[in-house]
Structures are given as C-alpha cells and as structure tokens.
C-alpha positions in Angstrom: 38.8 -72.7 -29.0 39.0 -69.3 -30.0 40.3 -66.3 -28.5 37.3 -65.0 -27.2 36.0 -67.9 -25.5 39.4 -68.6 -24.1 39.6 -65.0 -23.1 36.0 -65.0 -21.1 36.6 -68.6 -19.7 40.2 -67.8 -18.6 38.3 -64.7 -16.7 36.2 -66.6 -15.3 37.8 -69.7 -14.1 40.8 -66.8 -12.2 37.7 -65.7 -10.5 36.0 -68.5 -9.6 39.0 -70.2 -7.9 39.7 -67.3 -6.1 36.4 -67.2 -4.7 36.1 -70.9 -4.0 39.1 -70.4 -2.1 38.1 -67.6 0.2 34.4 -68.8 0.8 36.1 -72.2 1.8 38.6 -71.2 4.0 35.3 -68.9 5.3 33.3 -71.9 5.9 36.0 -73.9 7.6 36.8 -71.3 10.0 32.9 -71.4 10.4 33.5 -74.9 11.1 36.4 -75.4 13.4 34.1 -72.4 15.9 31.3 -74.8 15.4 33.0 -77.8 16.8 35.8 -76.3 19.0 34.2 -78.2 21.6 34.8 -81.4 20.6 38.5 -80.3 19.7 39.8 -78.5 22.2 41.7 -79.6 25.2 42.2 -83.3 24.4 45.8 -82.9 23.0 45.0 -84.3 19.5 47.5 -84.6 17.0 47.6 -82.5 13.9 46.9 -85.8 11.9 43.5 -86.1 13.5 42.8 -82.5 13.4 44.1 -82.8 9.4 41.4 -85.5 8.9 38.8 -84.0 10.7 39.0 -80.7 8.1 39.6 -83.2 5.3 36.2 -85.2 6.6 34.3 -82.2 7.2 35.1 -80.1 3.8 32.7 -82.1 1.5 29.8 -81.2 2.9 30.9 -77.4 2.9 31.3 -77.8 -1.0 27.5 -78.7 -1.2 27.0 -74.6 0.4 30.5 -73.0 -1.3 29.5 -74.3 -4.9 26.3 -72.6 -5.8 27.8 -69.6 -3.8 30.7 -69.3 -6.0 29.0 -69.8 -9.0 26.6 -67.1 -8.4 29.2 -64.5 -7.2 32.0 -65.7 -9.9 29.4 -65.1 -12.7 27.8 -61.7 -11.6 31.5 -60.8 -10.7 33.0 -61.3 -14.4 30.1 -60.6 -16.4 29.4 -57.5 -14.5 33.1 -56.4 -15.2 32.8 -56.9 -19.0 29.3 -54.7 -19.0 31.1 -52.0 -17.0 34.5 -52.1 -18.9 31.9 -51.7 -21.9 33.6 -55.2 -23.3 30.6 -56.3 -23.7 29.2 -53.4 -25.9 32.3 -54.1 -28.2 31.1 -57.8 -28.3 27.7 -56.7 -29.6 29.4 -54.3 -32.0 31.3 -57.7 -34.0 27.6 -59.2 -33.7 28.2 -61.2 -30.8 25.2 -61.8 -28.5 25.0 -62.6 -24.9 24.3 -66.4 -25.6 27.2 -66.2 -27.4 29.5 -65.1 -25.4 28.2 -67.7 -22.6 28.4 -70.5 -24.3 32.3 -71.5 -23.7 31.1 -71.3 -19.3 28.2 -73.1 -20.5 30.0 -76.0 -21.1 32.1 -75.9 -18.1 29.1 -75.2 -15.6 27.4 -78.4 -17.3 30.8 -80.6 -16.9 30.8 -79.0 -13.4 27.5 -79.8 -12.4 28.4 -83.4 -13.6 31.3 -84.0 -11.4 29.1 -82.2 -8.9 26.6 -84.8 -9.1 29.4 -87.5 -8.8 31.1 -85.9 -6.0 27.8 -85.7 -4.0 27.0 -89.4 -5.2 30.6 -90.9 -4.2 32.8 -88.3 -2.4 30.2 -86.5 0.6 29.0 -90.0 1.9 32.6 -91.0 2.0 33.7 -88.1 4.0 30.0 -88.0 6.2 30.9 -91.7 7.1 34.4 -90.8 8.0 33.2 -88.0 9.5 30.5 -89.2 11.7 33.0 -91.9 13.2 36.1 -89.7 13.8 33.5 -87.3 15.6 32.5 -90.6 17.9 36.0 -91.7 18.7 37.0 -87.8 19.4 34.4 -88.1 22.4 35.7 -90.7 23.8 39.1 -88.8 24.3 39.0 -87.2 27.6 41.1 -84.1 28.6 44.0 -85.1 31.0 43.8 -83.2 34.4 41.9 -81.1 32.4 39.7 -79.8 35.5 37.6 -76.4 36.0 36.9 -74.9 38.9 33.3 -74.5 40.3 32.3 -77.6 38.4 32.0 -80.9 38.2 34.8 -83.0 35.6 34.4 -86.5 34.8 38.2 -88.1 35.6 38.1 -92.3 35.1 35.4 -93.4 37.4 35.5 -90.6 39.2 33.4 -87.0 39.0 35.1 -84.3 41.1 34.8 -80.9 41.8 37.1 -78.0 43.5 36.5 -74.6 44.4 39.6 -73.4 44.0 43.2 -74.6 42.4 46.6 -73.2 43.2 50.0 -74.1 42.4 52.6 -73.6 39.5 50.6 -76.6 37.6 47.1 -76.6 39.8 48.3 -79.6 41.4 47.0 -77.6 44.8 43.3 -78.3 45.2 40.7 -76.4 48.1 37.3 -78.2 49.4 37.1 -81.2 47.0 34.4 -83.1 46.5 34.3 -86.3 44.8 31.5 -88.8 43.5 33.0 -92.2 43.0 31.2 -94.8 40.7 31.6 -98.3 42.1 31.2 -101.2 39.8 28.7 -101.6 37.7 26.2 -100.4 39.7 23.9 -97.2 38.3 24.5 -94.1 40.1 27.4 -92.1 42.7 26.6 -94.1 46.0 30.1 -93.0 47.3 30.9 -89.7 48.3 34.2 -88.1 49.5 34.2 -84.2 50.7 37.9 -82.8 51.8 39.5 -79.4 52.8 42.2 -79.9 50.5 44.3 -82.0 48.4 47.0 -82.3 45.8 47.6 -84.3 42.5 50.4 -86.1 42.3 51.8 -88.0 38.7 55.2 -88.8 37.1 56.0 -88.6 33.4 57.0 -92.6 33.4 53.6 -93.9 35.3 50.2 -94.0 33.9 48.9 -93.8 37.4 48.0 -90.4 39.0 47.4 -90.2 42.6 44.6 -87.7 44.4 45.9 -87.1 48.0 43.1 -85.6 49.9 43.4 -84.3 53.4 41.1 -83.6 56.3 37.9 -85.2 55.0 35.1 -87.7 55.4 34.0 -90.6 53.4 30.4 -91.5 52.7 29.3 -94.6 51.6 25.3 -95.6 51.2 25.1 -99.3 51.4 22.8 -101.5 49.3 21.8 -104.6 50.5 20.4 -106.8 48.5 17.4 -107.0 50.1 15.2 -104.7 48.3 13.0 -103.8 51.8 16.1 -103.2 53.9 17.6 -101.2 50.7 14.6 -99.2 51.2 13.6 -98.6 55.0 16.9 -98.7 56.6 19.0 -96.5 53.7 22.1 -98.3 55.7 25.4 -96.2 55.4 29.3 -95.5 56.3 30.6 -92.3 57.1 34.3 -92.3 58.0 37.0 -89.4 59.1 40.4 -89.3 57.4 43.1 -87.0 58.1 44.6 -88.7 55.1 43.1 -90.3 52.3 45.1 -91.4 49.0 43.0 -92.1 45.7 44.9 -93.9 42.6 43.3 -93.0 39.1 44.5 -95.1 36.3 45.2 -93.2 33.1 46.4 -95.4 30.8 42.7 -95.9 29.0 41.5 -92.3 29.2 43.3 -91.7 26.3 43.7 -94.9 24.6 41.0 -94.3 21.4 41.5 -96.2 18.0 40.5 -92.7 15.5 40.7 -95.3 12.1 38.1 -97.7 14.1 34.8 -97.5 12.3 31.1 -98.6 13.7 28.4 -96.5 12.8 27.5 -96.5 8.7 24.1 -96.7 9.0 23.0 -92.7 8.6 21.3 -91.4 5.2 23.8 -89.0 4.8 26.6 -91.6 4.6 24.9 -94.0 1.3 24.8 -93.4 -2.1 21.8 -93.2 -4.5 21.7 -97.4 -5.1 21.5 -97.8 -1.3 19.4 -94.6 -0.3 16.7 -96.4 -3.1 17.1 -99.8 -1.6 17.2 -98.4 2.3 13.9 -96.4 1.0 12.4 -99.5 -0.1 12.9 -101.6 3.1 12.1 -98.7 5.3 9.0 -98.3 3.4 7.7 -101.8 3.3 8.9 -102.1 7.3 6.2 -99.5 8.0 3.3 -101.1 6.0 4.2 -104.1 7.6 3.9 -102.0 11.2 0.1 -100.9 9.9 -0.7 -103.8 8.8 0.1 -105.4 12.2 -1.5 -102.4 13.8 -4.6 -103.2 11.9 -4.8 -106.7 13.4 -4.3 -105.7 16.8 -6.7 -103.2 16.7 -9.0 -105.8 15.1 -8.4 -108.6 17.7 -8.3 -106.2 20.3 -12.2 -105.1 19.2 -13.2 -108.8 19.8 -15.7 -108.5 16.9 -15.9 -112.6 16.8 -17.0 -112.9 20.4 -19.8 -110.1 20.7 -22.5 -112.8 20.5 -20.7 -114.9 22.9 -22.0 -115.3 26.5 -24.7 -113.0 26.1 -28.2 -113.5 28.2 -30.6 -111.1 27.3 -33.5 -110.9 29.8 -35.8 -110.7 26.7 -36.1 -112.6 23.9 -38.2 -113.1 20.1 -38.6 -109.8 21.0 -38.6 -106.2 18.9 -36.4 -104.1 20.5 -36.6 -100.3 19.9 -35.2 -98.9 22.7 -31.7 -96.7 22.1 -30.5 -97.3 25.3 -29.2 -101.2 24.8 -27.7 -101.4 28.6 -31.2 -101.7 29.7 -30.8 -105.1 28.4 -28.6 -106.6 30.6 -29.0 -106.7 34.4 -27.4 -103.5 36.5 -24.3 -106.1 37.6 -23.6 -106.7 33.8 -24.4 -103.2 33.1 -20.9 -101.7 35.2 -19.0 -104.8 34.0 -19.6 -103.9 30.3 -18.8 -100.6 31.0 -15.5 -101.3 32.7 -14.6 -103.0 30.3 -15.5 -100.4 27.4 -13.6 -98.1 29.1 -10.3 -100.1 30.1 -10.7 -101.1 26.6 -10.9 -97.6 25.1 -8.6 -96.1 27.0 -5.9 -99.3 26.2 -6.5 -98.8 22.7 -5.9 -95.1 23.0 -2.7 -95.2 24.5 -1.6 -98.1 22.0 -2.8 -95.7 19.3 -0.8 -92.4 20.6 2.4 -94.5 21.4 2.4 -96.3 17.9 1.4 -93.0 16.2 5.0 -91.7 17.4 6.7 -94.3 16.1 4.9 -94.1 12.7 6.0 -90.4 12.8 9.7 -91.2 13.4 9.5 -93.9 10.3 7.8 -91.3 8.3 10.5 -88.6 9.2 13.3 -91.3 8.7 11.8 -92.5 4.9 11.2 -88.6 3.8 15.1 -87.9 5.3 16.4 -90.7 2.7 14.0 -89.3 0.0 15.9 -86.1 0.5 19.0 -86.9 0.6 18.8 -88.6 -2.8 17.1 -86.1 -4.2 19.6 -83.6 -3.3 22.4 -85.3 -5.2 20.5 -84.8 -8.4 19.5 -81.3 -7.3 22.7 -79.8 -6.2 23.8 -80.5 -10.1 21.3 -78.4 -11.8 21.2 -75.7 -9.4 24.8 -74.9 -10.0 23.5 -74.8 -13.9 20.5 -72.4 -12.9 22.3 -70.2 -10.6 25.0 -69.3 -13.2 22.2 -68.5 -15.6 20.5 -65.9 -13.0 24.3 -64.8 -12.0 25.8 -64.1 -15.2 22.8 -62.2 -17.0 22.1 -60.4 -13.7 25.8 -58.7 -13.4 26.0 -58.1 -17.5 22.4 -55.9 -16.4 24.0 -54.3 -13.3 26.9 -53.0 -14.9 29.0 -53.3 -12.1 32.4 -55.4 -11.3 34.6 -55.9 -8.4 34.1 -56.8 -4.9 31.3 -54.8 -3.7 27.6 -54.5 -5.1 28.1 -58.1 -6.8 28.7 -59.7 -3.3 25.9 -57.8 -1.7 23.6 -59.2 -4.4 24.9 -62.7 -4.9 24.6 -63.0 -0.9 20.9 -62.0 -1.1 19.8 -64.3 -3.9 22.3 -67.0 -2.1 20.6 -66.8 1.3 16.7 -66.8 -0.8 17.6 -70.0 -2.5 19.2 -71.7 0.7 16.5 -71.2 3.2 13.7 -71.6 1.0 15.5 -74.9 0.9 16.2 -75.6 4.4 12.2 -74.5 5.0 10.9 -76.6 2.5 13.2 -79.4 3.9 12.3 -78.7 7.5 8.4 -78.9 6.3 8.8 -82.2 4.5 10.3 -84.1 7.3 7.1 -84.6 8.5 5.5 -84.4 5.4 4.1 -81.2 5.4 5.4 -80.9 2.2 6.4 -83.6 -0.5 9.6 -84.2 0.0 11.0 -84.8 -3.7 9.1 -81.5 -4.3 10.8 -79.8 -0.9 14.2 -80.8 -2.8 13.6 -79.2 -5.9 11.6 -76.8 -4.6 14.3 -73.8 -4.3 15.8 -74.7 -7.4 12.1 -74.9 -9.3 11.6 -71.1 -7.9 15.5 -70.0 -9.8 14.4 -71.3 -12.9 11.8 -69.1 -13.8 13.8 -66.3 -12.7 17.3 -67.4 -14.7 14.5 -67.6 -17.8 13.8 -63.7 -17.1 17.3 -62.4 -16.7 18.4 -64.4 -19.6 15.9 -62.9 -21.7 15.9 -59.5 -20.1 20.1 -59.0 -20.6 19.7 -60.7 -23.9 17.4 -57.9 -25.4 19.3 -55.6 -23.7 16.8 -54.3 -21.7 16.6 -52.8 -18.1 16.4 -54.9 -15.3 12.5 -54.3 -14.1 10.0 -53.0 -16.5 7.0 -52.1 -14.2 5.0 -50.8 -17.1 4.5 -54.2 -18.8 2.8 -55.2 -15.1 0.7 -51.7 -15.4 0.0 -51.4 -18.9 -2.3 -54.4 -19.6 -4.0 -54.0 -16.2 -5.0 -50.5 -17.5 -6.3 -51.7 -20.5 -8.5 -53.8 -18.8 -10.2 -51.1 -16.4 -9.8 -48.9 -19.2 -13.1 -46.9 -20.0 -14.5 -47.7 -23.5 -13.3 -44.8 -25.4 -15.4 -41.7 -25.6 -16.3 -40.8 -29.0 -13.9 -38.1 -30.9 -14.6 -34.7 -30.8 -14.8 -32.5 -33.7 -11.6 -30.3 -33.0 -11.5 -28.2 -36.7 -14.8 -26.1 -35.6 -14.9 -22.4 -36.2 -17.2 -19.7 -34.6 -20.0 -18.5 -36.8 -18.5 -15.3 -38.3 -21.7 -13.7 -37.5 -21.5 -14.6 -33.8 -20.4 -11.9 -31.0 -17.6 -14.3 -30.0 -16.2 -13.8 -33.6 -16.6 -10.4 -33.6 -14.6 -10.4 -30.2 -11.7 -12.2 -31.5 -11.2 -10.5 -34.5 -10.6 -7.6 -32.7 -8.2 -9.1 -30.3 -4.6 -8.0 -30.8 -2.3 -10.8 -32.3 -0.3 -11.2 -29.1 -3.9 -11.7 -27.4 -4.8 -14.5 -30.2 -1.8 -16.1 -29.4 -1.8 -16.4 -25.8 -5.9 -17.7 -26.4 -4.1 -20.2 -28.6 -1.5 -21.4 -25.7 -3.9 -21.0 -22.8 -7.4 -22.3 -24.2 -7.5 -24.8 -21.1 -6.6 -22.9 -18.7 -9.1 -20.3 -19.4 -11.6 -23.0 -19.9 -13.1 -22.0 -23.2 -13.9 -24.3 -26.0 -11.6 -25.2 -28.6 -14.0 -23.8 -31.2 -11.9 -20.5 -29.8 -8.4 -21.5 -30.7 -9.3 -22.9 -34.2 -11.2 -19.3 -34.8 -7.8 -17.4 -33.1 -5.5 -19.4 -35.5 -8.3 -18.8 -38.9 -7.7 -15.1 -38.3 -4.1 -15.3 -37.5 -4.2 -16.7 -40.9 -5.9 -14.0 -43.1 -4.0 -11.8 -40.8 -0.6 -13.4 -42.3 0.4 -15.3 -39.9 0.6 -19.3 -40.3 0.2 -22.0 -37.8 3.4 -23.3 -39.1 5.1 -19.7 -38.0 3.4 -20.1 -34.7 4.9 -23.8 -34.4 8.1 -22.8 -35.4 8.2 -20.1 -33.1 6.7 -21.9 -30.3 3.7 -20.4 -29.5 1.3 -23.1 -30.5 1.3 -24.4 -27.3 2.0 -24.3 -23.9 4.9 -26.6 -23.6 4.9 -26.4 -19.5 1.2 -27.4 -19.7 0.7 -30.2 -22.0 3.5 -31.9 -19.9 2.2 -31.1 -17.0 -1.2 -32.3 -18.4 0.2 -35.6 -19.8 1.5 -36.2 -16.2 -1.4 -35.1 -14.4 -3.7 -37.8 -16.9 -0.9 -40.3 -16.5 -1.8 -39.9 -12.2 -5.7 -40.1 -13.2 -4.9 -43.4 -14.6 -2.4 -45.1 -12.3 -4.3 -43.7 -9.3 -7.7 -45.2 -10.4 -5.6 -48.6 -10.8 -4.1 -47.7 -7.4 -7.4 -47.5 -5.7 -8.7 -50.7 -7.4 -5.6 -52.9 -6.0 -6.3 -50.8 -3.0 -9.8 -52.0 -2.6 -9.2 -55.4 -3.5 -6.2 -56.7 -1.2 -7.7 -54.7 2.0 -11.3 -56.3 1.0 -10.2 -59.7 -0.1 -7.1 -60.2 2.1 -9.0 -59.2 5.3 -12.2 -61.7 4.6 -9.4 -64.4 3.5 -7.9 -63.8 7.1 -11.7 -64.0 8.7 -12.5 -66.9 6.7 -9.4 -69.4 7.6 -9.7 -68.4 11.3 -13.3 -69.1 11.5 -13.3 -72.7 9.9 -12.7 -72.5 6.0 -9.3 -74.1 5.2 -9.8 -73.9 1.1 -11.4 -71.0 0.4 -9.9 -68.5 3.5 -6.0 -69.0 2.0 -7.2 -68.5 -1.8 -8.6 -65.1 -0.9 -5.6 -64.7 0.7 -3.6 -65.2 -1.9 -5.3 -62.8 -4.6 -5.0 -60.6 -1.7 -1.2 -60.8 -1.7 -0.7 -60.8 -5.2 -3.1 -57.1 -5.5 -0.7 -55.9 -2.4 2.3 -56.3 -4.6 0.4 -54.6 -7.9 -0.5 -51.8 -5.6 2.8 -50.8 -4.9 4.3 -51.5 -8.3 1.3 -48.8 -9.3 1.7 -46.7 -6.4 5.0 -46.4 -7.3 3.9 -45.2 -10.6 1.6 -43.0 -9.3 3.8 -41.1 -7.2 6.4 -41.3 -9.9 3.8 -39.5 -12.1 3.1 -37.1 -9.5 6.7 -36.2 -8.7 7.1 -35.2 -12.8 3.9 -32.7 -12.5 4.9 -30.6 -9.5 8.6 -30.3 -11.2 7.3 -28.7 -14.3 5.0 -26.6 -11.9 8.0 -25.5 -9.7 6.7 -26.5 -6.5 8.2 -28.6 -3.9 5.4 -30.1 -2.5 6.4 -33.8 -3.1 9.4 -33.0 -0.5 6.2 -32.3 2.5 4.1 -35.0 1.1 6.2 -37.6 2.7 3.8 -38.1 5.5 0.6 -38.0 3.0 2.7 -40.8 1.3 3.2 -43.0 4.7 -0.6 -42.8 4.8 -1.7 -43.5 1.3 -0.6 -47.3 1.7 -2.9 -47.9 4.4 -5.2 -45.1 3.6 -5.3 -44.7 -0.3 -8.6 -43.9 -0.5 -8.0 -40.2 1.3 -4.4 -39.8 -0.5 -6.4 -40.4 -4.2 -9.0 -37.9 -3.2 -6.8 -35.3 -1.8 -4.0 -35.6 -4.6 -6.5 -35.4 -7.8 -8.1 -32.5 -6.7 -5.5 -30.6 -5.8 -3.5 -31.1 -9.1 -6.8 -30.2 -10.7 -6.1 -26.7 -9.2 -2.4 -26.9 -9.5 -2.3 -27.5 -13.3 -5.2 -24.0 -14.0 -1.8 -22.0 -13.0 0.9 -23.5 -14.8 1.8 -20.8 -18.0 
C-alpha cells in the first residue's frame, strides 16, 4: 500500500470509528427512552439489561451504518479540499478517483460483511430480542403500586388513594377487584377505609390487612336464567379483613426461555424465500377455495330444478321474468336473492380482510429480504454522494458536514420508510419500495462523482437554462451592415464634420442612448480618422465605448432572455398543473397526474430561471447605481405567483433605466 492510500484510509477509518461510536451510543440512548417502560421498576439484573442492549444494537447498525458513512466521507474529504491537500494531490496528477480508490475497497468489503451481518447476525439478535422483550413482561414490579390507579398484584387489581408510611406500607380507601378461578371477569369486590402491607424478607407471602370495609361478592349460579334475572349476591361488613398474596411466581420468569421464532424479521434469506413461497401458495389455495364457495354458493347446477312455469312452448319477451312465477314464489325467490346476496357479501368483505392481512404478511417477507441485499449497496452509494459532495463543499470538521449528511440521511430514510409503508399493502411493489431510496442515490452519487471529478461547482443552472433558450430562441435576424458611412454630400455629414472631436467622441460612446443609427458612429470615427485620430487611439484610451453601458446592456438582454423563458415556465405549470388538478378530481386517473407532473417539473425550471432573471437584474441596477433591487423585495414575492405583471413592469422600466446610464 502506499503512503498516500494509507495516509487517506488511516484518515478515514480515525473518523469513521469515532463517528460510529457517538451515533451508536446516540441511538441506544434513543433506545433505552423508547423502552424504559418495559425496563423500569422490575428490579432486573444488569445481565438482562446487558442482553437486552446487546439484542437490540443490531438493528440500530442497519440506521448508524449508512449514517456514518455519509458523514465519515463528507467529513474527511471535505477536510482534505479545505486544507487544499487535495489541490496538492492534483498538482502530482492524482485525480479524485484516484485518491478514492484505497476506501473504495474497504466500503465494498464493508458492504460485504454488511450484507452478512444483516443475513446472519440482525435475525439472531431480532429473535433474541423479541423473546427477552416477552419474558421482561411477564416480570411484574413488587409492591410497585401508584396512587389513583389501578395495579395488577397476583390475582388481585387494587387501587389506593393515598399511601403513607416510611415504606408506603400505610394505605387510605382501598379498593380491590379479586379474580376467582378461572372464571372471566372481577365478580368480587372489596372497598376499605384503610389498610397496611405487611411482608418479611424470609417469606414469599405478603399479607394486605384491610380495616373497616365491606365485601362484595356477585354469585353465578349455574343456571343461566337465575344468573340472569336474580343477579344473586353477598355483601358482608368487616372490621378486619386479612388478604394473603403469594409472591413467589410474580417474579419467577425463565429470560433464556425461547417461544416465538416465527416473525420475518427473525429468518434469514433461505427461509424468508421458502416462508414467501408457502405463504404465497397458502393464499392461492385460500382463492381458490373462495372461488368454489362462491361457485357452489350460486347454485348454478340447480337453477332448472323445481321450476313450474305457468307457461310453456312459449316465446317469452317480457324483461320482467318474476311475472313468471306465481306472487307466492315471486317473495320466496326474492328472499332468497337477498339472504343470498347479502350472505355472500359479508363472506366477501370478511375474507377480503384476511386476503389483505396475507397480502401485507407476503410483501413484509419480500421486504425484509430485500433489504439485506439493499442495505449493502447503499453503504457503497452513499459514500460515493458523501465523499465527492464534501471534496465540492470545501469544508471539514463538525459543523456544515453534519448539517448536510443529516439532510441527505433523513431523504434517503423516509423515502424508504414511505415506500415501505406503501408497499405493505401493495401500493407499491415491494422489491421496488426496497430499492427504491437507494435507486433515487444512484443517479445522484453519478452527478457528484462527475461534478467533483471535473472540478466543477456544485450546481450549474445554466446547463438547465441554456438549451431551453435555444429552443424558444427566435431564428436569428439577419446581420446588419454595421461599416456604413453617411453620404459625404448629406447634411448629417456636413453636421458631423463640424462637430468638435470631444463631440465625435461622446457620439461614438453614446450612439444608443441618443438613438441614432450606427451609420453616425462609423462617419464620427472616418473623420476622427482624417482628423489624426485612430480608432486604435480611441480604444486604447477608452473612449470607444461606453463600458457602463454595454454591461449594463449585456445584462439587461441577458433579463430579455431569461424573463421570456420565465414567463413561458410561468404559463405552463399554472396552465397545465391547474387542469392536471381539475382533471384527476373530476374522473381522469391517467391523464390528470401526467399534466400534473409536467406541471411540477416547469415549477422547478421557473425558479431555476427566475433565479436567473433576478440574478441578471440585480447586475444591471449595480452598474446603474441604483438600489432598487433592495425595495423590489415585495415585487419579487409577487412575481412567483404573478409573473406575468413582474415581466411587464421590470422590462419596461430597465428600458428607461438603461437611456441614462453614461
């Protein structure tokens, strides 16, 4: 390896495992606040509370990775461009591509173990995951009871308003719902003034002592009628009343016991393809047996079975085909139509549910083994947008480059989780909703790539205005004759030659703006001539032209043309993405989101050319020294939804602005 590539990968990998470090200690923090419920209060031990950060830390990685990538890249390579080490590269001849290609070969090997870790390791941890989670539940927190609401204690639910006592072992109006068997439901309920917990360290049982209560008990018979009418029940005083809770279970959970292995998230790519496979051949086989019951529920076979008609050897031409049958039959048919329907309708909406669910579960295990192939090359694609993107920024260090990475970051992950979201119920394909965020980088990484390879700036809106130019360009007028003299017999001639030279020399400048012909200038610079004076002495000197004019000239024909290309894009997106709005609210699905579309693309080219425009604008009233750009702010507000005024407005007033620029 040689000292460069060891140099820029050395860089590199410091920064990256810094990174990785922070945004996963950052994300675990995240994730401890996201579960606290599940952790807190239940006296776990830190080797449970160690597992459950070890379980949970894979699937972070899948979020950390790209994100460090992105940052690390933009990061280093914006260093080098702002400590101008990479202008000394490009000095010895060595090119961006170059000086990438040592990381190159590390992001590749890293998204390889990437794809092996999310292949192996993340179902692993999921599956550990999702069954620690389960056995933390069942842990419940020991005398762990809140006032002013109900807490779920053994078979008991109780509630206090108020607790006292060095250790709250004082309780005020407690009222319990004791569970009874295995009957469903709180049939037994004890209300009390006060009471007090009692419990030693040695015994597993804890004793409730309540005090000046009543005890209410509703039978149930097993007589479903007596259960019913009569509602029998106890009610009872007690000055004392003594209930014994057994702890030794709350607390008893197994954390290595393992049950549930079943979810997407927890299989690899061999059994997400053969889960895929059986999930998708169970829900043919659940059409297919739709289609048969909706078949022998038509009774097609039977229709000519038991049928009397009243005529027969008959033609029949009447629509109404009830007339047929006698009124009797007539209400029978139709009762049965309708029970029939209606059956067959709710058959239909109930199995269309489970359909859905089957649909949503295949397209969830299409996903998930997509994403182990996907999360592999976006770590590849991501480095390519980060590390071109910070050598064009020219900036290192801890502060633009985060702001930026976190943008592009937060684009790429929730045009993910969108896409995702959408394909669930296949709104979207779902091998196309994994890719899908990735397939939008690519383009992207192509264009920084190329863009910090030629050393060029980041956005070049002319190449997007130029071409569009040319193509509403006018055909070109024809050229003019500009080496024309007055006739030397003419009055105009006369009147020039007796000019002073001073005089022929401001004509020369200021032709325009006294709106004579050029004809005048070429006669003012002939007689300068045979005066002694040469146009290369004028040029020399500067009084040719009228430097402060042709500028402002070039920018005020630079505005004619982006303003005109302005109020094309202008006319186009309000004409287009209006009727495209009309058109898919009023019943045209294909052709109302197309118009749309062009709409929202000539929305974005009008302000890439507005931009211009104003940019061309700004240049013209420098060189005249006005400041009106600084009160045109609110003429600006209202060109983007009223153009049409601000091109009017604007051209002819820098018509008139540019006659009295000297």
């Amino acid at each position: 390896m040689k000292i460069l590539d060891k140099y820029i990968l050395t860089t590199y990998l410091k920064t990256f495992f810094s990174v990785f470090v922070i945004l996963m200690l950052i994300f675990l923090l995240q994730s401890i606040w996201l579960y606290i419920a599940e952790l807190a209060g239940k006296d776990l031990e830190m080797e449970v509370v160690g597992k459950f950060l070890l379980f949970v830390s894979p699937r972070l990685i899948v979020l950390v990775l790209p994100l460090t990538i992105l940052l690390s890249s933009i990061m280093v390579f914006g260093s080098f461009a702002e400590n101008y080490e990479f202008a000394a590269m490009k000095s010895t001849g060595i090119s961006l591509q170059r000086a990438m290609r040592s990381l190159s070969l590390f992001i590749i090997g890293l998204a390889v173990t990437t794809f092996f870790f999310a292949n192996n390791v993340i179902p692993w941890a999921e599956y550990n995951f999702y069954n620690l989670r389960k056995n933390i539940a069942k842990v419940k927190p020991a005398l762990a009871i809140a006032e002013g609401q109900f807490n779920q204690l053994a078979d008991i639910n109780i509630k206090v308003a108020k607790k006292s006592g060095d250790r709250g072992q004082f309780l005020h109006d407690v009222t319990i719902h004791q569970k009874k068997g295995n009957r469903a439901g709180n049939y037994t309920v004890i209300k009390s003034t006060s009471g007090e917990f009692v419990s030693s360290e040695e015994s597993d049982i804890l004793q409730l002592i309540l005090f000046d209560g009543n005890y209410y008990d509703d039978l149930q018979p097993k007589d479903y009628q007596k259960r019913t009418k009569n509602k029998p029940q106890v009610k009872s005083y007690f000055e004392k009343y003594i209930l014994n809770v057994d702890l030794s279970q709350i607390n008893n959970v197994d954390f290595e016991k393992k049950e549930f292995s079943t979810k997407y998230t927890m299989l690899d790519i061999t059994a997400l393809d053969t889960a895929i496979d059986s999930l998708v051949d169970v829900r043919q086989k659940s059409l297919e047996d739709l289609s048969v019951n909706m078949l022998n529920r038509s009774t097609s076979k039977n229709l000519n079975t038991n049928i009397k008609l009243q005529k027969k050897d008959t033609v029949f031409n009447n629509s109404d085909f009830l007339s047929l049958f006698k009124p009797r039959k007539k209400v029978q048919l139709i009762d049965l139509a309708l029970n029939s329907v209606n059956s067959t309708k709710q058959i239909i909406k109930s199995k269309t549910k489970i359909l859905a669910s089957s649909e949503k579960n295949i397209n969830k295990h299409i996903i998930s083994f997509y994403e182990k192939f996907a999360l592999g090359f976006a770590c590849i694609i991501l480095f390519f947008v980060g590390a071109p993107l910070g050598a064009l920024i020219k900036k290192g260090g801890m502060g633009l480059p985060i702001v930026i990475a976190i943008v592009i970051f937060l684009t790429y992950h929730f045009i993910g989780i969108f896409a995702k979201n959408s394909a669930e119920d296949s709104s979207l394909n779902p091998i196309l909703a994994t890719w899908l965020s990735t397939l939008i980088m690519l383009p992207i990484s192509i264009y920084l790539t190329s863009r910090a390879t030629k050393d060029r700036a980041l956005l070049d809106l002319d190449s997007l205005i130029i071409p569009l130019k040319k193509l509403i360009a006018s055909k070109a007028v024809e050229t003019k004759d500009t080496t024309t003299i007055l006739d030397k017999a003419s009055d105009d001639y006369a009147s020039l030659n007796s000019y002073s030279d001073d005089k022929l020399v401001d004509i020369i400048k200021n032709y325009r703006q006294y709106g004579i012909d050029e004809s005048f200038r070429n006669t003012s610079l002939n007689i300068l001539a045979t005066r002694g004076i040469s146009e290369e002495e004028l040029r020399l000197g500067g009084k040719l032209v009228n430097e402060n004019y042709e500028n402002a000239a070039r920018y005020k024909l630079e505005f004619d043309e982006n303003s005109k290309l302005t109020l094309i894009l202008y006319i186009i997106y309000a004409v287009l993405g209006i009727s495209g709005a009309i058109l898919n609210n009023n019943g045209f699905p294909t052709l109302g989101p197309i118009l749309v579309a062009i709409g929202i693309i000539a929305i974005i080219l009008f302000f890439v050319a507005f931009t211009k425009t104003i940019t061309s604008q700004s240049n013209f009233y420098k060189i005249h020294g006005k400041k009106v750009m600084a009160n045109a702010i609110p003429f600006v507000i209202l060109g983007i939804p009223l153009y049409f005024l601000y091109n009017i407005y604007f051209s002819k007033k820098m018509k008139e602005d540019l006659k009295q620029i000297r």
